[in-house]
Structures are given as structure tokens and as C-alpha cells.
N, C-alpha and C positions, 0 to 999 in steps of 0.2 A: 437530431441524431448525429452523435460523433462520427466521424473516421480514426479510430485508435489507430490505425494503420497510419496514418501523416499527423496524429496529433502531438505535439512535445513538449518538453520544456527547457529549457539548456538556461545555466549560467557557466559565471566566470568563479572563478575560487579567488581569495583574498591573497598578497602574496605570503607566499611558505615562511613561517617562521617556528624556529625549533618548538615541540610541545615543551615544557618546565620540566618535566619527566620521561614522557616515554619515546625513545630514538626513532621510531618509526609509527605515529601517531597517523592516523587518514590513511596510510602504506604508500603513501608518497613519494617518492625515490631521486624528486629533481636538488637542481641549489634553491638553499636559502634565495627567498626573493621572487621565487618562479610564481606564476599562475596559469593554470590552465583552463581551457574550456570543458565542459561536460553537454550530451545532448542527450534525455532520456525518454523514452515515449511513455505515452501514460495507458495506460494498464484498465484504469477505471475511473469515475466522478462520483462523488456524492454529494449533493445538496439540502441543507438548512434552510426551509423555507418558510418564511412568514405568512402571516394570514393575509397583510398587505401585498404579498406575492415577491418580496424580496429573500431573496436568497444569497448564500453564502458557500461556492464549489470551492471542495476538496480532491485531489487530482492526486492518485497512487500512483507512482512510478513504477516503470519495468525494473524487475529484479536485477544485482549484480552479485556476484561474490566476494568474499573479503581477496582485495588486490593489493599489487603492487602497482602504485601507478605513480608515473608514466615509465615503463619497466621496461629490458629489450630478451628477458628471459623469465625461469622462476615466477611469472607471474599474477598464483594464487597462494592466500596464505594461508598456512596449516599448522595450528587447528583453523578449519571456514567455517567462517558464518555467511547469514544473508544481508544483506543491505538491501533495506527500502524505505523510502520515505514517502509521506503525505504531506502538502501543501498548500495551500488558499494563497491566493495571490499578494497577501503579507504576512503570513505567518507560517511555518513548519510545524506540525500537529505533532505529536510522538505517536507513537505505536505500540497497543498495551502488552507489555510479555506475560502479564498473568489474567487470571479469570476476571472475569466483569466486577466480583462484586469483592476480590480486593484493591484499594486504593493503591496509586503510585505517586510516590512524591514529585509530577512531569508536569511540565508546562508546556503552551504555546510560544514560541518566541518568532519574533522577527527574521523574516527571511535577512537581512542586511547587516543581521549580527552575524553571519556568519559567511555571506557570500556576498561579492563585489560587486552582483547583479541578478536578478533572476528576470527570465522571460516568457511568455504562455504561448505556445500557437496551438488553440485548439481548432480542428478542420472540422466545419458541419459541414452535412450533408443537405441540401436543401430538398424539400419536396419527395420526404421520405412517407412509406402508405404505412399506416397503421392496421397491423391482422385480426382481425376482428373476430374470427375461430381457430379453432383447431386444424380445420382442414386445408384453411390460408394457410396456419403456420406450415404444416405439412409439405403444401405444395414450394411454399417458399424455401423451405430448408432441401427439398429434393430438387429445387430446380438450382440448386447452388446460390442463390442469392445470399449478399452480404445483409446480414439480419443483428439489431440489439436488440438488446431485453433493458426496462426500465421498471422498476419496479419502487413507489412512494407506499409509504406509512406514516402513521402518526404517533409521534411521543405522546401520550397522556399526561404524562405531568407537566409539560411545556405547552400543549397545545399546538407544537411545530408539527409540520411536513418534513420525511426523511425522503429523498428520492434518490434512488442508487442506481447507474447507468455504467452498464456494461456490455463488451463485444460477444456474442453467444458463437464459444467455441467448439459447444457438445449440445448436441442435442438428441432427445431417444424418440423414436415414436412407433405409430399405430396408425398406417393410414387408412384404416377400415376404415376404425372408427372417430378419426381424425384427434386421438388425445396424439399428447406430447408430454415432455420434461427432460428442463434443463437442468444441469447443472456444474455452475461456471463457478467462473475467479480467479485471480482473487478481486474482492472487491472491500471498501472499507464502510462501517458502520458505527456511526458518533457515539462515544458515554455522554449520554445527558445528564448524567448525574455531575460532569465537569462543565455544562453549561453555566454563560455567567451573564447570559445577554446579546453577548458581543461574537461568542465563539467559543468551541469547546478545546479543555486542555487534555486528551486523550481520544482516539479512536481506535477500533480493533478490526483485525484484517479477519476476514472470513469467506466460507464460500455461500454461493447462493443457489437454492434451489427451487423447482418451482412446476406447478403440470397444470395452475387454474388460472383463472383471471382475477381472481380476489383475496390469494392466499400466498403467504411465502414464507420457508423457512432459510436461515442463516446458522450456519455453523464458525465458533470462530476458533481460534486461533490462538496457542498459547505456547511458553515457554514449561520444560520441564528439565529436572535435574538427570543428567544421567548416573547410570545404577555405579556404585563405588569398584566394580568388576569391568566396565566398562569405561573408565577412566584413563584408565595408563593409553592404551590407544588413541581415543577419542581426545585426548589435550596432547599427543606427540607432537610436540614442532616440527617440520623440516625449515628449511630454509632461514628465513629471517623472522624473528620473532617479534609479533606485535605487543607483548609486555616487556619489551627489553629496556632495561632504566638506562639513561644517561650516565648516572652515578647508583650503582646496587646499593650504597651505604647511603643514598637521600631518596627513600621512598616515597611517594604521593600520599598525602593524607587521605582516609580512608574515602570521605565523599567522591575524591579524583577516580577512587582506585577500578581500572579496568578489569572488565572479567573476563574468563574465556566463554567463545561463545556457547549455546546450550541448545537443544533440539527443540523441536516444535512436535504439536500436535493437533489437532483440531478434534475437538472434545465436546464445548459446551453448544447449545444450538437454543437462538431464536427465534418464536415463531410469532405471524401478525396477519390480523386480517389488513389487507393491501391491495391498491388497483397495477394489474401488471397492464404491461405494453409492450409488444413485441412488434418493432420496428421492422420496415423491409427499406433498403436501398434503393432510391429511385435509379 
């Protein structure tokens, strides 16, 4: 059982070097040459596990906004987006903007391509009781105890274990009759259709819901166009502009080209027969 509460991960950034194009690329604000630290807590885990019992965590970071950083005013940029990422202890996963069953041209890359370090402290909790009813859960969530939820499936076409472990920060219940249901997140879940062996090149952020011991559905998470009326607003800059070129006359070729960011929505849903576990904090 984690503690998301003291779990993190911090690196250092590479030093600052102009983007080729756009003057305020990452919204980074120092001199050429700076690096700064970053420390973010994680959000949620997902593990790839073999039949041998090897496994493969994926570690979603707590949200931030599009910033200016390391800024001493003006701090967020407008138009905002979200920034989150996922990460395995060598590689940065992406994060799918559209539905599962269109393809994205994203890979896995190396943490090192792009940061001058990364580092894991994830905090277990030792000697955590597994709730074995409904009326456990019950009593545990009213006597205020620190409670996760874990919940594994199985890919069928791979034969892998998916196991998803997350902090349970809602939960509804019925203590008559001792049911329950959660539901939390966000939490990420692998496209195995990007597996290649080794590790998959896409996962989608989703929430998770849940009221059995063998059942769970996922809702995930996508990008959408805003309506052509809702535009002039929703892409106003104030401040400092994250598309702003170096040179307006030497534009990025079009693979570089940044977009503004785009709304979400949580749309498509998941569902698997599945062993849940609902954790209590010793």
C-alpha cells in the first residue's frame, strides 16, 4: 500500500537552451544556462505484470497548469492547458488525447533525453489489513482511516495483469447494508495495443469506479475541439504568449508546430471482470 501523501518524484531539468522557434517554450523565464529542480507527488501507479510476477510501474504525476516558471508575477499562461505526465523508472509514456481505438504517431522515450535526472521515492505503508466486506469498508471509511483501492485485470490478448493503485478520495455508501462505491482518480490505464514486449508507447488517463469485489469500470479521458463560437475566447492570450516565434518570418516546420491547448472530456468507459482490494492503513 502506497502513501501518495509522501510519495514523489523530483528531477533536475537540463540546462535552458533557446527552443529553435518558439521564445517561451516549457514557460520558463530564467537565463540561458539555468536548471531548476522540480518535486511532484504521484497521483496514482499502474503496473504490467507478468505471469512470472514481474512487473513494470507507471507513476502519474499531480497535475499543474500551463506556467511561467520560475516567474515572480503573471504566473499562469493563457490560453491554459493541463500538464501531466507518466513515467516508469526509464521512460516517460505519453498520454493519449484521443479515443483508444485512434492511433497516435507517440512513443516512449527515455527519461534522460530530456531531464538531467529523475528520482522515485515511493513511501509504503507497511502492514496494511485488507477489507474483506462491505461492512469493513464501511466502518473503515467512517472511522476516517487512510484507505486505497487496487484494483488488477487481465489483457486477453497479452495474457498480462493490469494492476491500478490508487488513493480512495470519495467514497458513497450504505451502512445497513454494508455496499459501497467508489469513485476516484485520476488514474492511468496501458493501450496494449502499443505493447511491444518491453513496454507500452501510450496510456490514457481515466477515472475509476467500482461497488464489487470482481468488477470494475474505467472511464477515460480525451481531447476535443472547441466549437468555432467558442474560440475567439478560449485561445485569447493575456500575457506572454506560448506560440510566440523568435523570428514570425521562420516558422517551425509543421511536425514542431505547437498547438493551443484543447478541452477534455471523459467519454469512453472500460469495463472488466477484476479482483478489487481495498486497502486500510495500519
Amino acid at each position: 500500500m502506497l502513501d501518495f501523501t509522501r510519495s514523489f518524484i523530483t528531477w533536475t531539468t537540463n540546462p535552458r537552451k533557446p527552443h529553435p522557434y518558439y521564445r517561451w517554450d516549457g514557460g520558463f523565464v530564467g537565463d540561458l544556462g539555468d536548471v531548476y529542480r522540480v518535486r511532484m507527488q504521484v497521483d496514482s501507479t499502474m503496473d504490467i505484470i507478468s505471469p512470472s510476477g514481474s512487473s513494470i510501474t507507471h507513476y502519474l504525476n499531480y497535475p499543474c497548469r500551463a506556467e511561467l516558471t520560475i516567474a515572480t508575477e503573471q504566473f499562469f499562461m493563457i490560453p491554459s492547458g493541463e500538464w501531466r505526465a507518466v513515467f516508469t523508472r526509464e521512460h516517460g509514456v505519453p498520454i493519449a488525447r484521443g479515443p483508444s481505438d485512434v492511433p497516435e504517431p507517440v512513443a516512449r522515450r527515455p527519461v534522460l533525453e530530456r531531464y538531467a535526472d529523475m528520482d522515485f521515492q515511493p513511501v509504503t505503508l507497511p502492514g496494511a489489513e485488507r477489507l474483506l466486506d462491505g461492512h469493513a469498508v464501511n466502518e473503515a471509511t467512517q472511522s476516517g482511516a487512510v484507505i486505497n483501492g487496487q484494483t488488477t485485470y487481465r489483457d486477453k490478448a497479452t495474457g498480462l495483469d493490469i494492476r491500478v493503485e490508487f488513493p480512495i478520495r470519495l467514497m458513497n455508501l450504505h451502512p445497513d447494508s454494508g455496499k459501497f462505491q467508489l469513485c476516484c482518480g485520476p488514474v492511468i490505464v496501458p493501450d496494449m495495443a502499443t505493447w511491444d514486449g518491453e513496454g507500452v508507447d501510450r496510456v490514457f488517463l481515466a477515472e475509476v469506479a467500482l461497488s464489487q469485489f470482481d468488477y470494475v469500470e474505467f472511464i477515460l479521458r480525451r481531447e476535443i475541439e472547441p466549437a468555432e463560437s467558442e474560440k475567439e475566447w478560449f485561445h485569447q492570450v493575456r500575457g506572454r504568449d506560448r506560440l510566440e516565434l523568435w523570428d514570425p518570418n521562420n516558422p517551425p516546420p509543421q511536425p514542431l508546430v505547437l498547438q493551443r491547448p484543447r478541452p477534455h472530456v471523459y467519454h469512453e468507459t472500460w469495463a472488466f471482470d477484476s479482483e478489487n482490494v481495498i486497502l486500510r492503513a495500519p
